[in-house]
Structure formats: C-alpha cells, structure tokens
LONUVEX-61876 format. One record per residue (C-alpha): residue number from 1; residue in three letters; x, y, z negated. Coordinates in nm, 2 decimals, always signed. Example, Ala and Ser with C-alpha at 12.3 -4.5 7.8 and 13.67 -1.06 7.14 Angstrom:
[1 'ALA' [+1.23 -0.45 -0.78]]
[2 'SER' [+1.37 -0.11 -0.71]]
END
This chain:
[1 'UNK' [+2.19 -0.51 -1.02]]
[2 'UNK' [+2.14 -0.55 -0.63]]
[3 'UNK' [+1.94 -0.87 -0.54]]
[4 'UNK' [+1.87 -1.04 -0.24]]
[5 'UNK' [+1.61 -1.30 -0.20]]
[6 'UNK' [+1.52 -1.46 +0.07]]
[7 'UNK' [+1.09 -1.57 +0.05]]
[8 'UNK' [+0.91 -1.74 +0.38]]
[9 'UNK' [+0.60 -1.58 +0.41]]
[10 'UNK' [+0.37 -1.85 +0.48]]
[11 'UNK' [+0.48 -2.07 +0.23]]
[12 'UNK' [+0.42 -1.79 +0.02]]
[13 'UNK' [+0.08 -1.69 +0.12]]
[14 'UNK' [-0.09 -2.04 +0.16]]
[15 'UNK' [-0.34 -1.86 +0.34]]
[16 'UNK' [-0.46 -2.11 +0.64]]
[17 'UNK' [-0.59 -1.94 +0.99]]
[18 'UNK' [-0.90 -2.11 +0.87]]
[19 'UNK' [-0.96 -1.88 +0.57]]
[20 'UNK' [-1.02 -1.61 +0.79]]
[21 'UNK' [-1.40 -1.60 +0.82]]
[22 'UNK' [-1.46 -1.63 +0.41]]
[23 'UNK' [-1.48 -1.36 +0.25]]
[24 'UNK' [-1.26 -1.13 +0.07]]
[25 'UNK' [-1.37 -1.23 -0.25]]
[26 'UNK' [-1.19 -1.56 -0.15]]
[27 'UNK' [-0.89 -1.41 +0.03]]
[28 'UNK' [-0.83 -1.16 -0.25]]
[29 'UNK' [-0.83 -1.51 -0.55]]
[30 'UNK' [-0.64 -1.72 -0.32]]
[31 'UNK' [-0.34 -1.45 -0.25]]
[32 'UNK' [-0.33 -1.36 -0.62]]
[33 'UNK' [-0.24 -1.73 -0.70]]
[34 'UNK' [-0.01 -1.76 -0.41]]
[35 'UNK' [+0.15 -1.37 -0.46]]
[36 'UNK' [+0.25 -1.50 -0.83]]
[37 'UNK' [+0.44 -1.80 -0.70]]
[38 'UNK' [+0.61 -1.53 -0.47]]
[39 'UNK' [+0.66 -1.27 -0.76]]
[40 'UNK' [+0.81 -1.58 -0.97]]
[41 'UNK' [+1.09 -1.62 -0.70]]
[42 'UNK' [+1.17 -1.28 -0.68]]
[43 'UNK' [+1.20 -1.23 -1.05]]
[44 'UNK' [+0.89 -0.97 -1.04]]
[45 'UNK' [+0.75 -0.94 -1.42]]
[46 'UNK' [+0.39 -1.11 -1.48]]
[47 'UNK' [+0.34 -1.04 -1.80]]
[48 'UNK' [+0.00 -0.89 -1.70]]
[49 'UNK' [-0.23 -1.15 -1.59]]
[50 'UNK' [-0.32 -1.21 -1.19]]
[51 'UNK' [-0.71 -1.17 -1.27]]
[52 'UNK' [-0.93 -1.25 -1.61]]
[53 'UNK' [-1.25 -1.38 -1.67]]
[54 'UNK' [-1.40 -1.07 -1.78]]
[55 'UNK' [-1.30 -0.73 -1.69]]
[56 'UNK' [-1.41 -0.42 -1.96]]
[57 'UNK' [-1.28 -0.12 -1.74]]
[58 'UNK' [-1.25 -0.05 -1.41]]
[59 'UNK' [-0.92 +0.20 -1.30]]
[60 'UNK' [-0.99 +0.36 -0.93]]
[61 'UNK' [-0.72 +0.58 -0.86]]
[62 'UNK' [-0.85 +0.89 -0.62]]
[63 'UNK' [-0.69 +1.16 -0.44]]
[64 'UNK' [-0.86 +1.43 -0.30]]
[65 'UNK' [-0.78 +1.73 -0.07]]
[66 'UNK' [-0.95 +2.06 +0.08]]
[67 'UNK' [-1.06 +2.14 +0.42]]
[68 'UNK' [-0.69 +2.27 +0.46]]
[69 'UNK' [-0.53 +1.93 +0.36]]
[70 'UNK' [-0.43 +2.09 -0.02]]
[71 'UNK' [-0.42 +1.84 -0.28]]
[72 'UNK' [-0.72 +1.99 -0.54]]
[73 'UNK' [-0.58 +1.88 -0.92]]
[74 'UNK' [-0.80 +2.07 -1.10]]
[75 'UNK' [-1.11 +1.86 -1.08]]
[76 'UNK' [-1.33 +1.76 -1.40]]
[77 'UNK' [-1.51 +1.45 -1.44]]
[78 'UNK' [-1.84 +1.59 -1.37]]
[79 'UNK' [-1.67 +1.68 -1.02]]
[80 'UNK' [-1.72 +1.28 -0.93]]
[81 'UNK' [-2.01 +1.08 -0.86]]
[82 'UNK' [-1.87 +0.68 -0.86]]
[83 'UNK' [-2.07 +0.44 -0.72]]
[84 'UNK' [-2.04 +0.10 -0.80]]
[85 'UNK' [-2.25 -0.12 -0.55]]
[86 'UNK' [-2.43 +0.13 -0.41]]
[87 'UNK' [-2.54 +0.22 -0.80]]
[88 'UNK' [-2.40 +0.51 -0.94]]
[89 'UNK' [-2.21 +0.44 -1.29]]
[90 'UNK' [-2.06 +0.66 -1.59]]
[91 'UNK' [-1.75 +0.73 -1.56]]
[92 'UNK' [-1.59 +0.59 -1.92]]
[93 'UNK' [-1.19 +0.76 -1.89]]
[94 'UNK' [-1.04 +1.01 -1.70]]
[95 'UNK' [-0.70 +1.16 -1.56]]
[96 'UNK' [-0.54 +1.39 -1.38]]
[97 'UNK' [-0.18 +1.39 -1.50]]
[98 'UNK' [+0.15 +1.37 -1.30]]
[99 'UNK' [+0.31 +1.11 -1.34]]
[100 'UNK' [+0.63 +0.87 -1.24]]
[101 'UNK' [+0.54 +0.64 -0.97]]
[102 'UNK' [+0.62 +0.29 -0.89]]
[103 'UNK' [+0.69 +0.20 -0.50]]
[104 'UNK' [+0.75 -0.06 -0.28]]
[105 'UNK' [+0.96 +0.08 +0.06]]
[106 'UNK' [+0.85 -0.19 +0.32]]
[107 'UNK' [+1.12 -0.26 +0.58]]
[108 'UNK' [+0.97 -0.40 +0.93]]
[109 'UNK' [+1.30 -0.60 +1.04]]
[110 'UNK' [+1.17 -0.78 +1.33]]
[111 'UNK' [+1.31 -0.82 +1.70]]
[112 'UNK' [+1.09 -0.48 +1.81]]
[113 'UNK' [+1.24 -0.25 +1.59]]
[114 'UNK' [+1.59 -0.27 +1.74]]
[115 'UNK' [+1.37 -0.11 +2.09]]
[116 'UNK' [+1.39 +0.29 +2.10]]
[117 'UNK' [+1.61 +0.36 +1.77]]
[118 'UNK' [+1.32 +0.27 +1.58]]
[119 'UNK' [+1.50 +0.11 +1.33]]
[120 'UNK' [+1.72 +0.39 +1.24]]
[121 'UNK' [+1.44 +0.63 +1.28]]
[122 'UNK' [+1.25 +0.41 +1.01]]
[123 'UNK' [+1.55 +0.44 +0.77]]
[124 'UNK' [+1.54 +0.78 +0.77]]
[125 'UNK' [+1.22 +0.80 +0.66]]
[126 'UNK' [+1.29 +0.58 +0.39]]
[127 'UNK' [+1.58 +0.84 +0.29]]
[128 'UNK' [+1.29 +1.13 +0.32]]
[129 'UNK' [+1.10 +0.92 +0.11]]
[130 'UNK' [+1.38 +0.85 -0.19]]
[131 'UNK' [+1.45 +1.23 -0.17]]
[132 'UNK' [+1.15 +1.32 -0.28]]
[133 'UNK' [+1.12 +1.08 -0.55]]
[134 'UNK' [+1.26 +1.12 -0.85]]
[135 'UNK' [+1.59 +0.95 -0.97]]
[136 'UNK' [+1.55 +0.81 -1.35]]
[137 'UNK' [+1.18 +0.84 -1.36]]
[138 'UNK' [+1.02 +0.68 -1.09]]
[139 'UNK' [+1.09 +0.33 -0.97]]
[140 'UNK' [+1.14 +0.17 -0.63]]
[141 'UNK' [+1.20 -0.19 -0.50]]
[142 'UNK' [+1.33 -0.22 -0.14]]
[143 'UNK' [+1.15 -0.51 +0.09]]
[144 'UNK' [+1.25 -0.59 +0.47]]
[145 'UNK' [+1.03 -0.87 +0.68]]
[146 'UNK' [+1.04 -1.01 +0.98]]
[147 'UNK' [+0.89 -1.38 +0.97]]
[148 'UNK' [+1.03 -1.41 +0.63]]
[149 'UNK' [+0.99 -1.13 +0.30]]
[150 'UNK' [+1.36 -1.04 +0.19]]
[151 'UNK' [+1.42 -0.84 -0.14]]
[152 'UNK' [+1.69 -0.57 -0.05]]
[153 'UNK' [+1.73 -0.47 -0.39]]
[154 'UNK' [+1.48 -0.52 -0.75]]
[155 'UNK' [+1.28 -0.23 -0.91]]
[156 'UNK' [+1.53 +0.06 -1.00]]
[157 'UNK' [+1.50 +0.37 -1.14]]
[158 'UNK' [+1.87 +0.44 -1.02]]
[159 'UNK' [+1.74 +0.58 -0.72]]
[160 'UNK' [+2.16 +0.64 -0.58]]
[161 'UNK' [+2.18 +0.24 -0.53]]
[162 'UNK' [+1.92 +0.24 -0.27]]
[163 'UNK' [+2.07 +0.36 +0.03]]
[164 'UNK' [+2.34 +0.12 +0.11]]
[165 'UNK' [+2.06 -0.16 +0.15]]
[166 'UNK' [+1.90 -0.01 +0.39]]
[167 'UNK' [+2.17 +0.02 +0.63]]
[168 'UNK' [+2.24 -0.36 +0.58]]
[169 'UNK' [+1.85 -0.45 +0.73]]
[170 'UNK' [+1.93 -0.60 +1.09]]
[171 'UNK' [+1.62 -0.63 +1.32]]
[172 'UNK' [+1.57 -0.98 +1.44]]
[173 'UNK' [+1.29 -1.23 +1.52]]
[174 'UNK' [+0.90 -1.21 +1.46]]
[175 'UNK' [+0.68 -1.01 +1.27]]
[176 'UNK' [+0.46 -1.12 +0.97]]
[177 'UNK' [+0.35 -0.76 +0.89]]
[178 'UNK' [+0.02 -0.81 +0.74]]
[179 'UNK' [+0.16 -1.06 +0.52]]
[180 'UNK' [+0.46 -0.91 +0.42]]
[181 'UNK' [+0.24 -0.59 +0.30]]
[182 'UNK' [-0.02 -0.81 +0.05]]
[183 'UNK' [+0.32 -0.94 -0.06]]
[184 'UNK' [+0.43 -0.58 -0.13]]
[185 'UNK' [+0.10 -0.48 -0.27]]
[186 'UNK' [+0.10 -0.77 -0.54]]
[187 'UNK' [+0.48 -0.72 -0.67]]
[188 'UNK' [+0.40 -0.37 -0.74]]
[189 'UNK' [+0.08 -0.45 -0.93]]
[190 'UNK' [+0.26 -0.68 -1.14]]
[191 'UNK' [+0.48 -0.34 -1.29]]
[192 'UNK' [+0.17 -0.22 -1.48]]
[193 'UNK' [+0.24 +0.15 -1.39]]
[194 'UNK' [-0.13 +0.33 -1.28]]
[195 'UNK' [+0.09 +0.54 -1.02]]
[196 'UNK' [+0.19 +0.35 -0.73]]
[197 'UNK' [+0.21 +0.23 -0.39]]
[198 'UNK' [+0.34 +0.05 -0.11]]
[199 'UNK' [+0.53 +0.22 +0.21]]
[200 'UNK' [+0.58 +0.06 +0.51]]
[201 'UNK' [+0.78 +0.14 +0.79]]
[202 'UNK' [+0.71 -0.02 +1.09]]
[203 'UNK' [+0.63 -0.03 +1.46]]
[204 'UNK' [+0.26 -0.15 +1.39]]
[205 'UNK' [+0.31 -0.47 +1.59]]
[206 'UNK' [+0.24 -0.80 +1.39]]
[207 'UNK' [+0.31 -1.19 +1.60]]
[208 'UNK' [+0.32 -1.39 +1.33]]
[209 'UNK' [+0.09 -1.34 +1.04]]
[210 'UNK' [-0.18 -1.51 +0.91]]
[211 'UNK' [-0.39 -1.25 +0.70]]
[212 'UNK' [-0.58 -0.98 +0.96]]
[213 'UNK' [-0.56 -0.60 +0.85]]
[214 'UNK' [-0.92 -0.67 +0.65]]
[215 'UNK' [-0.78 -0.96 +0.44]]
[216 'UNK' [-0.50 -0.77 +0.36]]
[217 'UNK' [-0.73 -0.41 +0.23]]
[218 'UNK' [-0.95 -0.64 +0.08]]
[219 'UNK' [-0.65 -0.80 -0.11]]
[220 'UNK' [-0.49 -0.42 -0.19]]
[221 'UNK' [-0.79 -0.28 -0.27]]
[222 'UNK' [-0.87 -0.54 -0.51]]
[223 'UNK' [-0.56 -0.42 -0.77]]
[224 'UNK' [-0.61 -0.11 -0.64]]
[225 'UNK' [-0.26 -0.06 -0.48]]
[226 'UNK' [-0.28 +0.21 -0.18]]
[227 'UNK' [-0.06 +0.12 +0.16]]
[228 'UNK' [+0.07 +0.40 +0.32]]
[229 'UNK' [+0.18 +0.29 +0.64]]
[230 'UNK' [+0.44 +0.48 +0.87]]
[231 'UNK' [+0.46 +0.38 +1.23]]
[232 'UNK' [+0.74 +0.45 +1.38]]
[233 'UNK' [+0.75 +0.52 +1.79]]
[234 'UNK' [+0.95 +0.67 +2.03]]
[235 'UNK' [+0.78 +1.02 +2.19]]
[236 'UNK' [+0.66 +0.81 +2.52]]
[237 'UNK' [+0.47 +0.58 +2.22]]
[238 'UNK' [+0.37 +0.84 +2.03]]
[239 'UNK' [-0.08 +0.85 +2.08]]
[240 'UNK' [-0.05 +1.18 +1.97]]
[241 'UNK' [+0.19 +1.29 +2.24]]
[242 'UNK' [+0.10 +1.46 +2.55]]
[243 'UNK' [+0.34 +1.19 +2.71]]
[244 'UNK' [+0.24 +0.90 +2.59]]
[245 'UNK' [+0.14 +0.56 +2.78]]
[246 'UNK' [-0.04 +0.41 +2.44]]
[247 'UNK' [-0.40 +0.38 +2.52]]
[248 'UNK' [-0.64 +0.61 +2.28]]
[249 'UNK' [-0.73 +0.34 +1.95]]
[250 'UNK' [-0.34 +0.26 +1.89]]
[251 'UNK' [-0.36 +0.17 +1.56]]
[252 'UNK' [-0.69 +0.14 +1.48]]
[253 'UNK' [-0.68 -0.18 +1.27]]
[254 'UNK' [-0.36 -0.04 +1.05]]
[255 'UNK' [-0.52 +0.29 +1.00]]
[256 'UNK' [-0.86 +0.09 +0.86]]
[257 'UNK' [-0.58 -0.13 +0.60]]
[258 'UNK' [-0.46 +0.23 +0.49]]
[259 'UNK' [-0.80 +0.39 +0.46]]
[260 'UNK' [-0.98 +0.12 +0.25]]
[261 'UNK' [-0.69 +0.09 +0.01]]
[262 'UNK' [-0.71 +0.43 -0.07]]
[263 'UNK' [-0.39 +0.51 +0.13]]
[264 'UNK' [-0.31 +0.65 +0.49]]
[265 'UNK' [-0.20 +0.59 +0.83]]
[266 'UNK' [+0.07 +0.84 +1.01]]
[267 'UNK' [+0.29 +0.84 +1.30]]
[268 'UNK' [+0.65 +0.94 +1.34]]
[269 'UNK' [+0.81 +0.99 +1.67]]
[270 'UNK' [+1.02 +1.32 +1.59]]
[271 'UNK' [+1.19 +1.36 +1.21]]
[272 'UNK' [+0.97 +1.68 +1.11]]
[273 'UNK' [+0.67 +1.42 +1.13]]
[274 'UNK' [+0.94 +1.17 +0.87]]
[275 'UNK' [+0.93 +1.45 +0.65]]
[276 'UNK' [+0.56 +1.57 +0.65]]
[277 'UNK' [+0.47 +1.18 +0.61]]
[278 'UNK' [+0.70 +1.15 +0.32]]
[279 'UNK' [+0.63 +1.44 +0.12]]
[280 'UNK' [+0.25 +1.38 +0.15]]
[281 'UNK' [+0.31 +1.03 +0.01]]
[282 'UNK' [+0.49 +1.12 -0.28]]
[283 'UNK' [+0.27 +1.41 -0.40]]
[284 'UNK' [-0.05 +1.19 -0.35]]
[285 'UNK' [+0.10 +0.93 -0.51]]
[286 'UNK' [+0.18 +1.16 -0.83]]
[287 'UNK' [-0.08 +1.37 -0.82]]
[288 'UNK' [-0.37 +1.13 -0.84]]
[289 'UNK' [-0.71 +1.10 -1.03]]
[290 'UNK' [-0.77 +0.80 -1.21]]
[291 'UNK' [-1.11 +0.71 -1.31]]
[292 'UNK' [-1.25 +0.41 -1.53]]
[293 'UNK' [-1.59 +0.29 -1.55]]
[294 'UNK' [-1.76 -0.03 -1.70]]
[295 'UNK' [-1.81 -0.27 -1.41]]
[296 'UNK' [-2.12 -0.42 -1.35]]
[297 'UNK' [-2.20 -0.79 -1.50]]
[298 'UNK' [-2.22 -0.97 -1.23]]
[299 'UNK' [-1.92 -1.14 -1.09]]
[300 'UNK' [-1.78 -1.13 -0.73]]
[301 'UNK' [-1.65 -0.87 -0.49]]
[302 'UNK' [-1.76 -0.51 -0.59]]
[303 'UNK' [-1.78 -0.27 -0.29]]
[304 'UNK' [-1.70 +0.10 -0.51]]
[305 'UNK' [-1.75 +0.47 -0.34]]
[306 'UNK' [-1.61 +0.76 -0.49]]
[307 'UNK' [-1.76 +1.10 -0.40]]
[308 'UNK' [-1.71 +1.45 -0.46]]
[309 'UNK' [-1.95 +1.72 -0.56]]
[310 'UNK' [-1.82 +1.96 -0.36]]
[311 'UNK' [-1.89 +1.89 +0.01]]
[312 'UNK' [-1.59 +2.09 +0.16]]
[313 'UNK' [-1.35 +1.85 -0.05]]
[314 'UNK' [-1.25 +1.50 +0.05]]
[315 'UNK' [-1.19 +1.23 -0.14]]
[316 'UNK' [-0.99 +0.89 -0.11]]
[317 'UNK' [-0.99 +0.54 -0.29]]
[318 'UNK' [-0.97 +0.21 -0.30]]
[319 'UNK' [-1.32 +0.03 -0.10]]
[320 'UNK' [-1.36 -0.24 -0.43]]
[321 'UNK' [-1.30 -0.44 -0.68]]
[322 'UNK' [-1.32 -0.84 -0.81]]
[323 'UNK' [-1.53 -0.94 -1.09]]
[324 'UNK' [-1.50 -1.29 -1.25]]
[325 'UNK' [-1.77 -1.50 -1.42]]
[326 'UNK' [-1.87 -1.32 -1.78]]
END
C-alpha cells in the first residue's frame, strides 16, 4: 500500500547547532532516540532495539575490489586483518553470500534540483537503480526531502509500484540533506536485513541542516548502514568534465560521509555514468563480506579498520562502532 507521510526534519532530529562540537559518540545516542520517534511516525518496524547495554558481536559489512575495480568474492577469513581500536581482534563469524538487499532511494526535492533537468536526471537513476534490483526479493522504501522528509511509498518488495512515486516528487524549497540521509540511514537499520543501504540522489547542496557530513558518518557508521550518494550535475557542473566551472574539491565533504560509512561518492552528468553508478551499487551491496568479532569491553565510540592481506586489493567499511556501559 502506497503511503505518504509528511516528517519535519528538525523536529525529528532534535539535534541543536550546539551539538556540533561533541562528539560522535553523543551525536550517534542522541539521533538514535530522535530517529525512533521519526521511524514511529512513518510506521518503520522497531522491534529491534535502538542500542543495548552490552553488545556480544560486532557485524562490519566489507566490500572489496581489485586494482581493476572487480568485486573479489572469493576471500577467506584469514584474508582480513580487523582492527578494533587500533588492536587487532579475532574475527568470531564470517560471510560471503549473496543476498536480497534492503534500500532506501533518497529523493533531494529541494528548489535546486528543478535547475539543469536535474531532477529528471535524478529519477532516472532511481529507475537504473530499481532495474537492477530484484522484484520480490529485495526491498526498497522511497524518501524525497527538501526541508521536510516525506515517505513516497513504505518498504516493498513489489518493486512495479515504485515508479509512479517518483514522478509525483516536485522540487521546491530548502535543503536539509545531511539530515534527511541519518533519517534514511536509521529507517533501514530498523528492517534487520545485514544487506543494505541508503541512495541518495541529489545535487550535493545542503541550506538547511543541522547535522555536518561528520555527524551524519558517525551516525551511519554506527549501525553500519553504507550511503551511497549520487550527485547529479549538468556537464558545465560536472568536476570531472573538461568543461566544468566547479572548482577542484567539489564534494569533498559528501565523498568523506560516503567513504566512512563504508559506501561511495559518484557523479552523474551524462546517463552512461546513471548506469555505471547504479550497477556498482547494487552488486556491492549484494555482494558484500560480513564479518563479526567480540567488541572490546570498554564502552564508547570504537574507531574499527578493516584490511586486506593482499596489498593489490582494496577494502571498504564502516569507520566504527558504539559500545554501551557492560
């Protein structure tokens, strides 16, 4: 059944400009309490709790690629070195299976996106996403923002229903993107499902939020829930471009959200970049290592590396993890 609620952001988020020099630890406790208010209105599940007092495993989902950008699935657990604080630790369960993946597509709608045709160009790579997804199997929730989160339409595995949302999204107003994409991150934590992600499609500019782009990996990274973020820009936009007017570091800041969450940062100005960006999404997202490991006693924000053996591979994961009091 299609839904459509209607969430401000801020009132969502509680988060106060003055939060912003604590640390994450902080951010990442006070979003979860906020996010499940959020979750409530939207009629996400939260039959899995927010956080607990004591944690017995750790799950870091990992994806890693040779110096040709191939996914490498045949890895065994003596392949990865994890180190928890700077202290390597035994790796206690281990994965490597395909599996159906749970996704949040993440709408910008603000007043920018109507500039250029990027709002149709960020619909079609929505519609390169759902096509490589598959229908009855995996499950997606559409999301649009502007100053204010909107659910397009609830978790589905009906894949067919999505695409007459996205045509009803209507770019208007300010831009609350760093909030909008913890909100994201936390309703598909909630499903329980070890595959998963959020996507957002946007034009990278934010006016209106009040978590920065470390809050928001801090808060991601924390229930491990990789952003993949896909700015859309016309050709003359494009940093890539031989034509462009951005200045070299466009992006910087959203590229650092993707990276520390374990995800990825690309840039669409043509639609054979829509369809690269999608298809590498997907097959990360299904394709993944997940490894579990016994985290260490003490409670508070756990900075976690995970490393390859094999020098000519490379490796990507969430940056940490949250500990409560044993």
């Amino acid at each position: 059944m299609e839904t459509k609620t209607d969430t401000p952001l801020a009132g969502a988020l509680k988060v106060g400009a003055g939060v912003r020099s604590v640390s994450h630890v902080v951010l990442a406790l006070t979003f979860l309490a906020a996010a499940t208010v959020w979750g409530q209105q939207l009629g996400v599940q939260t039959d899995r709790p927010t956080f607990k007092s004591r944690i017995d495993r750790v799950s870091v989902s990992a994806v890693v690629r040779d110096q040709k950008g191939r996914l490498v699935m045949d890895l065994q657990p003596h392949d990865f070195q994890v180190l928890d604080g700077g202290r390597p630790t035994t790796i206690m369960d281990f994965r490597a299976d395909r599996a159906p993946v749970t996704l949040a597509l993440l709408m910008d709608a603000s007043g920018s996106m109507q500039v250029s045709g990027k709002d149709r160009a960020a619909r079609a790579v929505a519609d390169q996403v759902l096509a490589w997804l598959e229908s009855g199997k995996d499950e997606v929730t559409l999301l649009s923002f502007d100053k204010r989160l909107r659910e397009l339409h609830g978790f589905t595995s009906n894949l067919e229903r999505l695409s007459g949302p996205l045509t009803d999204v209507e770019p208007w107003g300010l831009t609350s993107l760093h909030d909008a994409i913890a909100a994201a991150a936390r309703s598909v934590a909630q499903r329980g499902r070890s595959h998963r992600g959020v996507v957002v499609l946007t034009d990278g500019l934010d006016t209106s939020s009040r978590l920065t782009p470390p809050e928001v990996s801090g808060i991601a990274s924390s229930i491990d829930v990789p952003i993949y973020i896909v700015t859309v820009l016309s050709p003359i936009d494009d940093p890539e471009s031989r034509t462009s007017l951005v200045p070299e570091g466009y992006g910087g800041a959203l590229r650092d959200l993707a990276d520390w969450t374990g995800g990825r940062l690309f840039t669409s100005s043509a639609p054979s970049h829509s369809s690269v960006a999608a298809r590498r999404i997907v097959e990360e997202l299904r394709h993944q290592y997940l490894l579990a490991f016994e985290p260490a006693g003490k409670a508070g924000w756990h900075p976690v590396e995970v490393r390859v053996r094999d020098r000519n591979l490379t490796v990507r994961a969430r940056g940490g993890y949250y500990a409560g009091r044993s």
